[in-house]
C-alpha positions in Angstrom: -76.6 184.1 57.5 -76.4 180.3 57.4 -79.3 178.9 54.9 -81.1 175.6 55.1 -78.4 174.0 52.7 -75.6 175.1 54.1 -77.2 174.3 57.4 -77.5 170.8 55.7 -74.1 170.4 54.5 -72.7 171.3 57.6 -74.4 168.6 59.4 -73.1 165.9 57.4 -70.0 166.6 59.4 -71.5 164.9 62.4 -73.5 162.3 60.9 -76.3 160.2 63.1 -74.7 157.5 64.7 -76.4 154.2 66.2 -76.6 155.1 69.5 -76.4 158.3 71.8 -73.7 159.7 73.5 -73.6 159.7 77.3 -74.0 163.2 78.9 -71.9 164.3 82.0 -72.5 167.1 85.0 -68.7 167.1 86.3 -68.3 168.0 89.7 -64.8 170.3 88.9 -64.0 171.9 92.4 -60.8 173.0 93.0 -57.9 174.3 89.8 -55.8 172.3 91.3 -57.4 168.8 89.8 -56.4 169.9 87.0 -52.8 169.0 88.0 -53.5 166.3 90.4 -53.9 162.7 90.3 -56.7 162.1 92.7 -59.7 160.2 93.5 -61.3 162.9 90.7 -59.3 163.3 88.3 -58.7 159.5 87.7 -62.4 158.9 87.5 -62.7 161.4 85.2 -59.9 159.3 83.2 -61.5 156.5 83.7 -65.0 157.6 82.2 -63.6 158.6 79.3 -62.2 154.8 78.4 -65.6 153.4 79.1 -67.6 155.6 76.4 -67.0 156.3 72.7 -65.4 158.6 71.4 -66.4 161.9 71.2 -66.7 163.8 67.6 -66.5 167.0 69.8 -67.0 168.3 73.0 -69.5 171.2 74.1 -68.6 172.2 78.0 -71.3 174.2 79.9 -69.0 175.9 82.6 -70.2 177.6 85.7 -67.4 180.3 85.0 -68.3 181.6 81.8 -71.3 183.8 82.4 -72.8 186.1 79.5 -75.5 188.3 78.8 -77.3 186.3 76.5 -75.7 183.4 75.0 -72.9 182.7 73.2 -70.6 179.7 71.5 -66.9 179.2 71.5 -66.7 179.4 67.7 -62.7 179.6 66.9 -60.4 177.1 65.3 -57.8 177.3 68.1 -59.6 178.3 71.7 -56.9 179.7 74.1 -56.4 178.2 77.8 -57.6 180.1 80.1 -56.4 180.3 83.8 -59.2 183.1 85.3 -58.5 181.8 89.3 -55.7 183.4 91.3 -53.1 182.4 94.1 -52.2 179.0 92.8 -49.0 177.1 92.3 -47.2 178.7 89.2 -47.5 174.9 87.8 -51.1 175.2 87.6 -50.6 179.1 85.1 -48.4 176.9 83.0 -51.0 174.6 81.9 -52.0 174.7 78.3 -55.0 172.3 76.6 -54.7 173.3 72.8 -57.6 171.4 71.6 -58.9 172.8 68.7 -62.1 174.3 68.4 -65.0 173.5 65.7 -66.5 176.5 63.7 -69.1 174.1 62.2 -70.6 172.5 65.8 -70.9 176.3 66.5 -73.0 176.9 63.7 -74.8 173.6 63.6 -75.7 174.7 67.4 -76.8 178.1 66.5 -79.2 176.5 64.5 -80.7 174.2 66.2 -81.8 176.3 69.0 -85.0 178.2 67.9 -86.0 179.7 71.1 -82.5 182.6 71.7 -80.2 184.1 69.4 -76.8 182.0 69.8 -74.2 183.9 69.3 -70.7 183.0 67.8 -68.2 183.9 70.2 -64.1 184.7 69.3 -62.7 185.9 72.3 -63.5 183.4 75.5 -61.7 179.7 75.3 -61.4 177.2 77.8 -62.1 178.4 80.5 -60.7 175.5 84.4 -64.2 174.3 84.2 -63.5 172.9 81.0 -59.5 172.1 80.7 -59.1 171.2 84.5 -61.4 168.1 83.9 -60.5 167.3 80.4 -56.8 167.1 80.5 -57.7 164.1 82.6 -60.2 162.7 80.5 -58.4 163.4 76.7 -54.7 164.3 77.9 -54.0 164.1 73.8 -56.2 167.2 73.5 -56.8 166.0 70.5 -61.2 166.0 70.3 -62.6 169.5 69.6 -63.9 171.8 72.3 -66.6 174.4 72.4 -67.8 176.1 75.1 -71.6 177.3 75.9 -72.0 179.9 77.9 -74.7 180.7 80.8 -76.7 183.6 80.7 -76.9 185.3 84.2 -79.9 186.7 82.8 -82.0 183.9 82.8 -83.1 181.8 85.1 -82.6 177.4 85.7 -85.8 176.5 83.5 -84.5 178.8 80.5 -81.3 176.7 80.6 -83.4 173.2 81.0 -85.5 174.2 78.2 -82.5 175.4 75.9 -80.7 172.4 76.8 -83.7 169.9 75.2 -82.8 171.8 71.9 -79.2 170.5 71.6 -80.3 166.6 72.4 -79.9 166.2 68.7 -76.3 166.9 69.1 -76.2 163.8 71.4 -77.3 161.1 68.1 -74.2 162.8 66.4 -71.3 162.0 68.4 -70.8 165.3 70.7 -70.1 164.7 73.9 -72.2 167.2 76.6 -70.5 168.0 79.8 -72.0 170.4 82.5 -69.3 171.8 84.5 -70.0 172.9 88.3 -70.7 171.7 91.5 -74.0 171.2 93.3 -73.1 172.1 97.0 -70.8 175.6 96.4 -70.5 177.6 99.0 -66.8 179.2 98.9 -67.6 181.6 102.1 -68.4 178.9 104.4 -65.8 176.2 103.4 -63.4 175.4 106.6 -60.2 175.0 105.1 -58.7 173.2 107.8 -60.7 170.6 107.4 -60.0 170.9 103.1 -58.0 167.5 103.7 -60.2 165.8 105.8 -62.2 163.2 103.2 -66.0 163.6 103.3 -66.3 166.5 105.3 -69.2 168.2 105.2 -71.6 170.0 107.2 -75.4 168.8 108.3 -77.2 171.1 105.7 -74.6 170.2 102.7 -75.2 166.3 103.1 -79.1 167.1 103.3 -79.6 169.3 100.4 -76.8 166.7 98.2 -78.9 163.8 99.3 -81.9 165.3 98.5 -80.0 166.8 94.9 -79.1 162.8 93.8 -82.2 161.5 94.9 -84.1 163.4 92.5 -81.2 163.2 89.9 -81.8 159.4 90.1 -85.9 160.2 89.6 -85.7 162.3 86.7 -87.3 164.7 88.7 -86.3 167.8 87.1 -89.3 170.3 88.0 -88.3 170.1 91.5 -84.2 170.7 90.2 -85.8 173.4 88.5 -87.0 175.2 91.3 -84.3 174.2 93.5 -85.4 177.6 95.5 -88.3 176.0 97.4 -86.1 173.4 98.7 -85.3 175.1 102.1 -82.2 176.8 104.2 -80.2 173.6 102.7 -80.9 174.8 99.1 -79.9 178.5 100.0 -76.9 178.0 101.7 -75.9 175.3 98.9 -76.6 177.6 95.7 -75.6 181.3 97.0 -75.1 182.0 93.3 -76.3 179.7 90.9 -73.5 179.4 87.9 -72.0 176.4 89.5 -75.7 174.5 90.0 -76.8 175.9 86.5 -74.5 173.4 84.5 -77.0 170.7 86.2 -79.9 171.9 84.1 -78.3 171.6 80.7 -77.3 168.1 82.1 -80.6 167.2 83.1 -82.2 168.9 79.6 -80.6 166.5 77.8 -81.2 163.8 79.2 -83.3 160.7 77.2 -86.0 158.8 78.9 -83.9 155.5 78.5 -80.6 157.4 79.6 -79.3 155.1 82.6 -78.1 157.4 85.4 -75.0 156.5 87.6 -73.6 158.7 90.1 -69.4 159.0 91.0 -67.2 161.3 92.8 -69.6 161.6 95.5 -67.2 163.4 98.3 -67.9 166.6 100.1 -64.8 169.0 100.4 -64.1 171.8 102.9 -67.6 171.0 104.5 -69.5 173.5 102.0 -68.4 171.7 98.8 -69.6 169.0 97.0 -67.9 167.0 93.8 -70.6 164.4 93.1 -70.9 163.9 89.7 -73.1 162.6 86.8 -73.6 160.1 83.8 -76.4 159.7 81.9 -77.1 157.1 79.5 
C-alpha cells in the first residue's frame, strides 16, 4: 500500500511546472502510419516540435480494453503488434521506451473514484507506438498506457479523466488514441486512396463531432447516443470514440483548441485530430 509520504515523495519526481501541458485525441487509423511518412504521421512530428517536452507520456488507446482499469506500470513495456495481414515491415517495428513505475503509482492515487490497477503484462499497444514513433522517434520519454473499461460507459471515462488533470501541471503529456468516425464494415476500400472520401452521414456526424469539440460541449459528446443514424453508424463500438472523453476530461477552461488531420479515409473513417491548450 502506497502511504501519504511515499505518495509525497513520489511526486517530487514530476514537480509542478509553470504552465500545463497540451492534451492530444490522435486520430491513429490505419498500422500502417506507423511506417509511413504521410500527411499524418508528419503532423504528428510536427506537434511534437511545437510543445515542451514531455516528462512522460500516458496514452488512452481504443485497443486496450479491460474490465476495470488498469496502468502500464513496468520499467520496459514490450511493443505490441495485436493487428494482422500487414507488411512483415510493420511486425518488425520495435518502440522501447521505457515505462515509469512511479507515474503509475502517482496515477493510482490520484483517482479516488475506481480502483487503478497496476498492470505488468500489456505494453504498447499500435494506438500508442504507431503515432509516437513519429512524434519521439528517440523513444526516449516514458510511456504508460491507461486502459478503457468496456464496462463503463463515456461519462465514467469523462469523469475519471478530470482526476488526472493534475498530471497535466507536472509535465505528462495526455494523448487519447482513436478515431471519431470508425466504422471498419462499411469502409470501401477502393476508394482507401482516394483523399477525403467519405460518405454523407460520416461528414455529418464529424462536423457535428468538431463543432462541439470547438464549444466545449462535452454533455452532448457524452451522450453521443442521441445524436441520430450519423452517431450510430459512426460509433458501432465505442473503444475508438472513448479516447475522446479522457481528452475532453482534461481539458482546462483556458485550454485553446485547434483541430489537424481532418481527412476522412475509406468513406467510414475519420483521422481528425485534437490539441488542447
Amino acid at each position: 500500500m502506497t502511504t501519504y509520504t511515499t505518495f509525497q515523495h513520489m511526486l517530487q519526481t514530476f514537480p509542478e511546472q509553470e504552465s500545463l501541458m497540451p492534451v492530444f485525441f490522435i486520430g491513429h487509423g490505419s498500422p500502417m502510419n506507423g511506417i509511413e511518412t504521410n500527411i499524418f504521421s508528419q503532423n504528428w512530428a510536427d506537434m511534437a516540435k511545437h510543445i515542451p517536452l514531455p516528462k512522460a507520456i500516458i496514452v488512452i488507446s481504443a485497443h486496450w480494453q479491460t474490465k476495470g482499469t488498469q496502468i502500464t506500470a513496468m520499467d520496459f513495456p514490450p511493443t505490441i503488434h495485436d493487428f494482422g495481414g500487414f507488411p512483415e515491415a510493420l511486425y518488425q517495428v520495435q518502440y522501447p521506451a521505457p515505462g515509469q513505475t512511479q507515474l503509475a503509482e502517482v496515477t493510482k492515487h490520484l483517482v479516488k473514484s475506481t480502483e487503478i490497477g497496476l498492470d505488468h503484462e500489456w505494453g504498447l499497444d499500435h494506438g500508442a507506438w504507431t503515432v509516437l514513433r513519429h512524434m519521439y522517434p528517440q523513444a526516449n520519454i516514458p510511456v504508460l498506457q491507461l486502459s478503457i473499461d468496456y464496462t463503463k460507459d463515456a461519462r465514467y471515462h469523462f469523469e475519471l479523466a478530470k482526476e488526472l488533470q493534475a498530471l497535466r501541471k507536472r509535465g505528462v503529456l495526455m494523448i487519447g488514441s482513436g478515431n471519431m468516425v470508425h466504422n471498419l464494415r462499411m469502409v470501401n476500400w477502393q476508394k482507401l486512396n482516394e483523399p477525403g472520401f467519405a460518405y454523407d452521414w460520416a461528414t455529418e456526424i464529424n462536423e457535428t463531432f468538431k463543432t462541439l469539440i470547438l464549444q466545449n460541449n462535452a454533455s452532448v459528446l457524452i451522450h453521443y447516443e442521441q445524436l441520430g443514424t450519423a452517431a450510430r453508424l459512426a460509433i458501432p463500438t465505442p473503444e475508438h470514440y472513448i479516447p475522446l472523453m479522457y481528452t475532453m476530461g482534461l481539458r482546462n477552461d483556458n485550454d485553446a483548441t485547434m483541430l489537424f488531420n481532418d481527412q476522412a479515409i475509406g468513406g467510414s473513417l475519420t483521422m481528425t485530430s485534437v490539441k488542447l491548450g
